[in-house]
C-alpha positions as CSV (number, residue, x, y, z in Angstrom):
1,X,-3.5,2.4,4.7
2,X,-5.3,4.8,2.8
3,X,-6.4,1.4,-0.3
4,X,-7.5,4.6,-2.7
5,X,-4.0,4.2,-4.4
6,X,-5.0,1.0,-5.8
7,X,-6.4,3.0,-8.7
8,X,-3.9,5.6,-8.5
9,X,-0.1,4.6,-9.9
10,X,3.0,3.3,-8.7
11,X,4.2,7.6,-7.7
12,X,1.0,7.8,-5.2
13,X,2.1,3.5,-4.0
14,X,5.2,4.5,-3.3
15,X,4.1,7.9,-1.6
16,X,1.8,5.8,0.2
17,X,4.3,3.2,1.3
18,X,6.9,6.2,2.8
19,X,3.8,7.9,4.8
20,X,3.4,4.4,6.2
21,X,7.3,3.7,7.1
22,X,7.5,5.7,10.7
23,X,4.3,3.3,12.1
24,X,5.6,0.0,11.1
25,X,8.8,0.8,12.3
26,X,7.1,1.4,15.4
27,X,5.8,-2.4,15.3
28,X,2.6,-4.1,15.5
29,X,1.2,-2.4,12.7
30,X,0.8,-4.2,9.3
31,X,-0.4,-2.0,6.3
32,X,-3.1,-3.3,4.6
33,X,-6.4,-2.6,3.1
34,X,-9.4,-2.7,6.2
35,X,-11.8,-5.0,4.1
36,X,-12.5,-5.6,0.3
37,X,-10.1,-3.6,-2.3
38,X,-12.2,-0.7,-4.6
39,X,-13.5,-1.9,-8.0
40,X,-11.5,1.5,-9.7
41,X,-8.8,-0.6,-8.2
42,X,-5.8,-2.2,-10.5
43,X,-4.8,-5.3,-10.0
44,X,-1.3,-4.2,-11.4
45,X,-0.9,-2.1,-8.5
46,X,-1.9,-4.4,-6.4
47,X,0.3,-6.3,-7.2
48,X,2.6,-4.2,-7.0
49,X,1.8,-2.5,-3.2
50,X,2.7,-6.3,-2.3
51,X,6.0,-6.4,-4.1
52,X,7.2,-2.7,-2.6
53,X,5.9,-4.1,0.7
54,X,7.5,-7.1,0.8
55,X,11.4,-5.1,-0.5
56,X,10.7,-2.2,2.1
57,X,9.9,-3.9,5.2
């Protein structure tokens, strides 16, 4: 997952969160950041990134 959105808002999350749709459905992928999270990131939409996450899939 591209973890530049972080510091973005909730449009480019949810953008983010579709582009990512087609390879979970295709299992054994999980979308999450590869190592630590930015420090431009917000922890709101962090936060938030989990919540979609957790109501989409």
């Amino acid at each position: 997952m591209d973890k530049r959105v972080f510091s973005k808002d909730y449009v480019a999350i949810d953008a983010e969160i579709e582009r990512l749709k087609p390879l979970v459905d295709l299992g054994g992928y999980l979308p999450c950041p590869d190592h630590r999270i930015a420090p431009d990131a917000k922890w709101e939409n962090v936060q938030y990134y989990c919540e979609q996450m957790h109501k989409t899939f």
